[in-house]
C-alpha positions in Angstrom: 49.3 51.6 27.8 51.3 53.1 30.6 54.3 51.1 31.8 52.7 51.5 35.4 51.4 48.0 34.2 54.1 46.1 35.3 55.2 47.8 38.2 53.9 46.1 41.1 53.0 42.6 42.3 51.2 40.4 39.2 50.5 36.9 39.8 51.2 34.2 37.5 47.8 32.8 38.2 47.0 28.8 38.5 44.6 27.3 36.5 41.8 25.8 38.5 40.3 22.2 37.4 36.9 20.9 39.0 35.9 17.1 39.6 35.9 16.3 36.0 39.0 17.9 35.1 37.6 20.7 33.5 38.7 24.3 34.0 36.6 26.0 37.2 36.0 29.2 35.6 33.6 30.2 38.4 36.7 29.5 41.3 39.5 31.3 38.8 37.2 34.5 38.8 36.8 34.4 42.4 40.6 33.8 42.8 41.7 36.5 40.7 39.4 39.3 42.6 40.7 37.8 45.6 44.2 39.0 43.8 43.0 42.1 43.1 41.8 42.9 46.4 45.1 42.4 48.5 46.8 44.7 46.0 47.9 42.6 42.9 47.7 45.1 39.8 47.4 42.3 36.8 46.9 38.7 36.6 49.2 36.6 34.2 47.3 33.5 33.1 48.7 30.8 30.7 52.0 30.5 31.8 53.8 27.7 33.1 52.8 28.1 36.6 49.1 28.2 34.6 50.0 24.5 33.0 49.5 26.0 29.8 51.2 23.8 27.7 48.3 21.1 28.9 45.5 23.3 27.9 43.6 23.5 24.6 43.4 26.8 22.6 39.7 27.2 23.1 40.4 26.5 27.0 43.1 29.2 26.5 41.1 31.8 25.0 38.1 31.0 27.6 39.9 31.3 30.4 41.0 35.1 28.9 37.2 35.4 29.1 36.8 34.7 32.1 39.4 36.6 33.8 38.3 40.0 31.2 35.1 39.3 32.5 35.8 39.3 36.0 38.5 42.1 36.7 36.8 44.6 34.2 38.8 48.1 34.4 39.8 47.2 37.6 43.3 45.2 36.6 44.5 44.0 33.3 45.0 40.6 32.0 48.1 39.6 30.1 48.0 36.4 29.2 51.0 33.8 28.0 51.4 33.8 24.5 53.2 30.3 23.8 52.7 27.2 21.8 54.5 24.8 19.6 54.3 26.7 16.6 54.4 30.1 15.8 51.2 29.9 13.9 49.6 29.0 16.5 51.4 31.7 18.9 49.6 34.3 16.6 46.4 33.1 16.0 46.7 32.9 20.6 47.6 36.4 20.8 45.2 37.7 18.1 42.4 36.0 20.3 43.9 37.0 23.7 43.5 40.8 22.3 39.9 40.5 20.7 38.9 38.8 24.2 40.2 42.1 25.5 43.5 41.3 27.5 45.6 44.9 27.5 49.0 43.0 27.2 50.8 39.5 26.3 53.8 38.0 28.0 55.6 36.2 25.1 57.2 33.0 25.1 59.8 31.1 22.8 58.0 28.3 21.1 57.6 24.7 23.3 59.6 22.2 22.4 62.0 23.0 20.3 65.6 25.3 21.4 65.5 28.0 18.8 68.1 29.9 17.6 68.2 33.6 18.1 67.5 33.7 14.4 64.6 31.5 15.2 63.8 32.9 18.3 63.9 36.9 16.8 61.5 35.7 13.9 58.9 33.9 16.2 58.8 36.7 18.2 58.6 39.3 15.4 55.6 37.6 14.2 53.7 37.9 17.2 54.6 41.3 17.7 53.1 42.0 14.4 50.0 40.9 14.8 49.2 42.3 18.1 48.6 46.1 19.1 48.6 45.0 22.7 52.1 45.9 25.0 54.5 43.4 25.6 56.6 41.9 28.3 59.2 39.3 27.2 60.1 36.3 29.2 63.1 35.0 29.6 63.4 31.2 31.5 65.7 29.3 29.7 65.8 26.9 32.4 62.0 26.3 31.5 62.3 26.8 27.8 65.4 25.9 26.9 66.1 29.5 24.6 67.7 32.3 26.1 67.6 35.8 25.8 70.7 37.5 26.3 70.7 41.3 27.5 71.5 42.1 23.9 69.4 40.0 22.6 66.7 41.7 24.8 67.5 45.4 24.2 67.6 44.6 20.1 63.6 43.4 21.0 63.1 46.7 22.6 65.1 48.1 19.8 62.7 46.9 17.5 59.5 47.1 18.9 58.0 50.4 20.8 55.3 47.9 22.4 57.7 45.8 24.0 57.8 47.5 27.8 59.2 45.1 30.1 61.0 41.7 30.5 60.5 39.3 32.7 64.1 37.9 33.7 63.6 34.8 35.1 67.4 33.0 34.1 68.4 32.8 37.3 71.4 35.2 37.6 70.8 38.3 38.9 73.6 40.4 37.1 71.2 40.0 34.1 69.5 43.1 35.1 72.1 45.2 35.3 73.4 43.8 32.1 70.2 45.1 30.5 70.0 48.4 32.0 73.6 49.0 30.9 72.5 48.3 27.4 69.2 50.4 27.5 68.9 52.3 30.4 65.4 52.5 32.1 63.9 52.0 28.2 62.3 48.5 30.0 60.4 48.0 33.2 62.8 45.1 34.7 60.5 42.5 36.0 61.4 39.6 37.9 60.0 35.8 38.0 61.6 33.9 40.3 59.7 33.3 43.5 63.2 33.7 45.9 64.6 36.1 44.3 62.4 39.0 44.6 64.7 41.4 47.6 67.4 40.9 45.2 65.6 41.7 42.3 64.7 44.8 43.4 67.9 45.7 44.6 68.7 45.6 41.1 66.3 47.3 39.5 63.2 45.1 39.1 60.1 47.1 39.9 57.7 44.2 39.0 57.3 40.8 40.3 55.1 38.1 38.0 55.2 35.8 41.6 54.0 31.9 42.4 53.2 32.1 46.2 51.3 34.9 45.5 48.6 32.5 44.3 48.0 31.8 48.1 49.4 34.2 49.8 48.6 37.5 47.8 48.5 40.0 51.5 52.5 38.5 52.1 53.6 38.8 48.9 52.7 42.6 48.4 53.5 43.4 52.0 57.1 41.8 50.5 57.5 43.5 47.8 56.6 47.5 49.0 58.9 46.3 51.7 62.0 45.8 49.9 60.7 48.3 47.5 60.6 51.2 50.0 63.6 49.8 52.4 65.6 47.4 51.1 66.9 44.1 52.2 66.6 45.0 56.3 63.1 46.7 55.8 61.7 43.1 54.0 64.0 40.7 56.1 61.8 39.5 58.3 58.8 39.0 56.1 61.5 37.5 53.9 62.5 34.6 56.4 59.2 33.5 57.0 58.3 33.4 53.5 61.6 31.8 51.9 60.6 28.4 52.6 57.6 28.9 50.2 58.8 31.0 47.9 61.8 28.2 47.1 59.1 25.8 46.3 58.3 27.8 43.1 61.6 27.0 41.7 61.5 23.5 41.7 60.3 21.0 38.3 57.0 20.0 40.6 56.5 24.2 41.4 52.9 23.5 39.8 52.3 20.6 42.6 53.3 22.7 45.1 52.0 26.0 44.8 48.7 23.7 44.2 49.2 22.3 47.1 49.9 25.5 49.4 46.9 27.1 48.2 44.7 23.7 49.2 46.7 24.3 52.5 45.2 27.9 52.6 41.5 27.7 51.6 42.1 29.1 48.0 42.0 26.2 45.6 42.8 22.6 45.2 45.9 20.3 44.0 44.3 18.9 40.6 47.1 19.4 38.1 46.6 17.8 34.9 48.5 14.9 33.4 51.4 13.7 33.0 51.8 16.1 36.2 50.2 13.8 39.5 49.6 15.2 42.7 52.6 14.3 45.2 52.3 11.7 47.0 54.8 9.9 49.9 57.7 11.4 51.7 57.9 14.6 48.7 54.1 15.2 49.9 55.1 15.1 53.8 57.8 17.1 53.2 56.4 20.1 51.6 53.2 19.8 53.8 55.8 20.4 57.0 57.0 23.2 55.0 53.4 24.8 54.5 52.6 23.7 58.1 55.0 26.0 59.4 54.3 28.8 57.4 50.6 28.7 58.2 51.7 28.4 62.4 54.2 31.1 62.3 52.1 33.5 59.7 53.0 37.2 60.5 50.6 39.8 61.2 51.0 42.6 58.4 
């Protein structure tokens, strides 16, 4: 597999629930061609953003389905590889590969804070059982373990299939703290919604985004902006879209994102439990947020 996998928008895509609470595979296929269409190149299912952590492993593996089914040879799928054990991690990404996704984004484990002893052996595991590429994620403010740029070039070390990371800590200098390490061995990647200009200042050249999940013609039109010209060639697109993009990076970011694409026309705000649909003045507030941006959209 090429590295030009990751380089380009991918979104971490949301998982659709009907009446009944039940996955809509029917709107996720349309949703992820919709994707496709305004220039995404992937679709990252099962991540957090994807409430995977609420989902069964046969809901898992059929939503893989789905999204294989859908997109073809026109855009890969790389799904989430995470779970409370690392048993079950493997037996995911064994099934995500034979369902015919062409990469995995791997996870620590739920739960529980690993070690890097911990950490290194859970993700040796899955690396082992798999053929497929690999991008690592790093969110320690999600999942409490963190990669550290060493910790990140010994993986790539390791591994030949491992081709990107997604660094989604929080602090920028990360980056460059891998590159110093490894050079361009990794395809920097970046997951944090409001923090894509400077991501690619510092040498991200993939963004697994949130907002995208509504807005997928802004956020490409973002990113080949500050791709191609930097912070003064994306700054305008970039201060409409800010207000939105800070909602990814918030504990209710599921809710929200949910929420903007109900705003849109693409999707609905069922989440599953314990998460609830906002409600009150945190619902009023966000909906003036999303209000704004639909009024004031840009024309790309």
């Amino acid at each position: 597999m090429s590295k030009s996998m990751w380089q380009g928008v991918i979104p971490a895509i949301t998982t659709p629930f009907a009446e009944d609470g039940q996955v809509d595979h029917a709107f996720l296929a349309r949703h992820a061609l919709w994707q496709i269409d305004a220039g995404c190149i992937g679709v990252v299912p099962l991540g957090s953003l994807g409430e995977s952590a609420t989902l069964s492993f046969d809901e898992k593996v059929a939503i893989v389905r789905t999204l294989v089914t859908a997109l073809g040879q026109r855009a890969p799928v790389i799904p989430g590889i995470g779970s409370l054990s690392t048993d079950e991690a493997v037996r995911l990404a064994r099934a995500c590969e034979a369902e015919g996704a062409r990469g995995l984004m791997v996870l620590p484990a739920y739960a529980y804070s690993t070690d890097w002893k911990e950490t290194r052996a859970h993700f040796r595991a899955i690396a082992n059982a798999t053929a497929l590429p690999i991008l690592v994620y790093n969110n320690p403010i999600a999942y409490r373990t963190d990669f550290s740029a060493a910790q990140v070039a010994e993986l790539a070390d390791e591994f030949p299939q491992v081709e990107a990371v997604k660094e989604s800590s929080g602090d920028i200098r990360r980056l460059a703290g891998i590159q110093e390490l490894i050079g361009d061995r990794l395809v920097l990647m970046t997951g944090i919604d409001d923090a894509i200009v400077e991501g690619i200042a510092m040498g991200a050249t993939g963004w697994i985004a949130g907002q995208v999940n509504a807005y997928p013609h802004e956020s490409v039109a973002l990113f080949d902006r500050a791709r191609e010209g930097g912070y003064a060639a994306a700054r305008e697109l970039y201060d409409w879209f800010l207000p939105l993009l800070r909602l990814d990076t918030v504990p209710k970011f599921v809710q929200l994102i949910k929420l903007t694409q109900q705003s849109v026309g693409w999707g609905n705000e069922r989440v599953r439990a314990p998460r609830l649909p906002l409600d009150g003045a945190e619902r009023e507030a966000a909906l003036q947020i999303i209000a704004h941006a639909v009024d004031t959209r840009p024309k790309l």
